[in-house]
N, C-alpha and C positions, 0 to 999 in steps of 0.2 A: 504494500500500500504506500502510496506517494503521501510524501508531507506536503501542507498548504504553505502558499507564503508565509502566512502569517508563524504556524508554527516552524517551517523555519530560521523565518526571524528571530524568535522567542528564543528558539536552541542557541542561535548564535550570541543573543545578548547575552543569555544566560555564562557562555562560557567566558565572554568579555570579560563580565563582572567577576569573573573567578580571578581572569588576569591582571586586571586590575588590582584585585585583594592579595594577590600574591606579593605582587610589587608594592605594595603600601607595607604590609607584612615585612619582606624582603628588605625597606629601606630599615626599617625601625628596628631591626637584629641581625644588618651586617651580612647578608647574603651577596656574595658575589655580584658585584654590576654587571659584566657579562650576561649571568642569567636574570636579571631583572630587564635587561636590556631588549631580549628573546621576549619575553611576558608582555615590555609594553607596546612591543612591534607588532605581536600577535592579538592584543585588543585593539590596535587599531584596524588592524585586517577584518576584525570579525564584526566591529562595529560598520565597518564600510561594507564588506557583505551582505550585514541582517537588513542596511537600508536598501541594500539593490536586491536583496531575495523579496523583501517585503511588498516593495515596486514590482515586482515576477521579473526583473533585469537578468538575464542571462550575464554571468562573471566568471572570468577564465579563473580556472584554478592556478592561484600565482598567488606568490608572496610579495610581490611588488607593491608599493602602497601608490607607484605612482601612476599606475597601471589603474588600479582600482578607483583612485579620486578622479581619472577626467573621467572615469565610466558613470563615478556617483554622482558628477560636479553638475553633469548635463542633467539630471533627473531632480539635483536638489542644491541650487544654484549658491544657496547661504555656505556649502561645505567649500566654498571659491578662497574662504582665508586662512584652507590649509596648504595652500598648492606648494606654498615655502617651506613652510617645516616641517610636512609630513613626509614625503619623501625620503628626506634624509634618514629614516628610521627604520626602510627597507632592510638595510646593512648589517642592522638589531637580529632579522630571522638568522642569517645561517653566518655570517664573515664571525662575526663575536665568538658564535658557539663554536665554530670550526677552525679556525684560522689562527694558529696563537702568533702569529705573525702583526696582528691585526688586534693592537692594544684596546681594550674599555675603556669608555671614555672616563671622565670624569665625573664625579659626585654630580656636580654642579647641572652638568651636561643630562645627566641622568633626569635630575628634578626636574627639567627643563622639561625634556621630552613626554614624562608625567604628567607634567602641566599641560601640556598641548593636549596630549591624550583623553585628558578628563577633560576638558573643553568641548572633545570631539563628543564624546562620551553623553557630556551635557546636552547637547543639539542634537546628537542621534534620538537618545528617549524625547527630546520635543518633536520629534519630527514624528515618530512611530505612535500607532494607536497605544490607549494605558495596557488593552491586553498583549502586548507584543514586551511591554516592559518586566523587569523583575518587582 
């Protein structure tokens, strides 16, 4: 049996908000930046999924976020003020975790990208019906 938009959307916020809670978690007892890094790249991803599965928007399976936002940007014009810093946090899914060649950024940088992401966070659940939210 096929899932509905809507509860695919729902699955998807739900796992957001998991990632999200890890990295909030993660910051406040010293877990590795690297994997908070992975966490908040992957709530952005699924946050920009649950609002293009929710639309029924066909989305390639990719970890690109920048791939993703002109997909969401056309259906949901207000996500136009991530085109700068989300992007950059593509690098978060697989260079971080794989690549030790390929330093974690900084504390700072980390907060940073947190911020952005709960921002997104924020305007995703405004944009989605209350049943689609957690």
């Amino acid at each position: 049996m096929s899932k509905t938009n809507l509860e695919t959307a729902r699955g998807l916020i739900r796992k957001a908000e998991n990632d999200c809670k890890v990295v909030s978690i993660g910051l406040d007892h010293g877990v590795p930046l690297d994997m908070l890094c992975f966490h908040i790249q992957q709530a952005a991803e699924k946050l920009l999924k649950a609002l293009l599965a929710w639309r029924g928007v066909d989305f390639p399976f990719t970890h690109d976020l920048r791939d993703l936002l002109v997909l969401a940007v056309t259906h949901f014009p207000v996500l136009e003020e991530f085109r700068a810093p989300l992007p950059k946090y593509t690098v978060f899914a697989v260079a971080y975790r794989y690549d030790d060649a390929v330093l974690a950024p900084e504390r700072e940088e980390v907060l940073a990208a947190f911020e952005t992401v709960n921002r997104l966070r924020t305007i995703a659940h405004s944009l989605l019906p209350p049943e689609a939210r957690p």
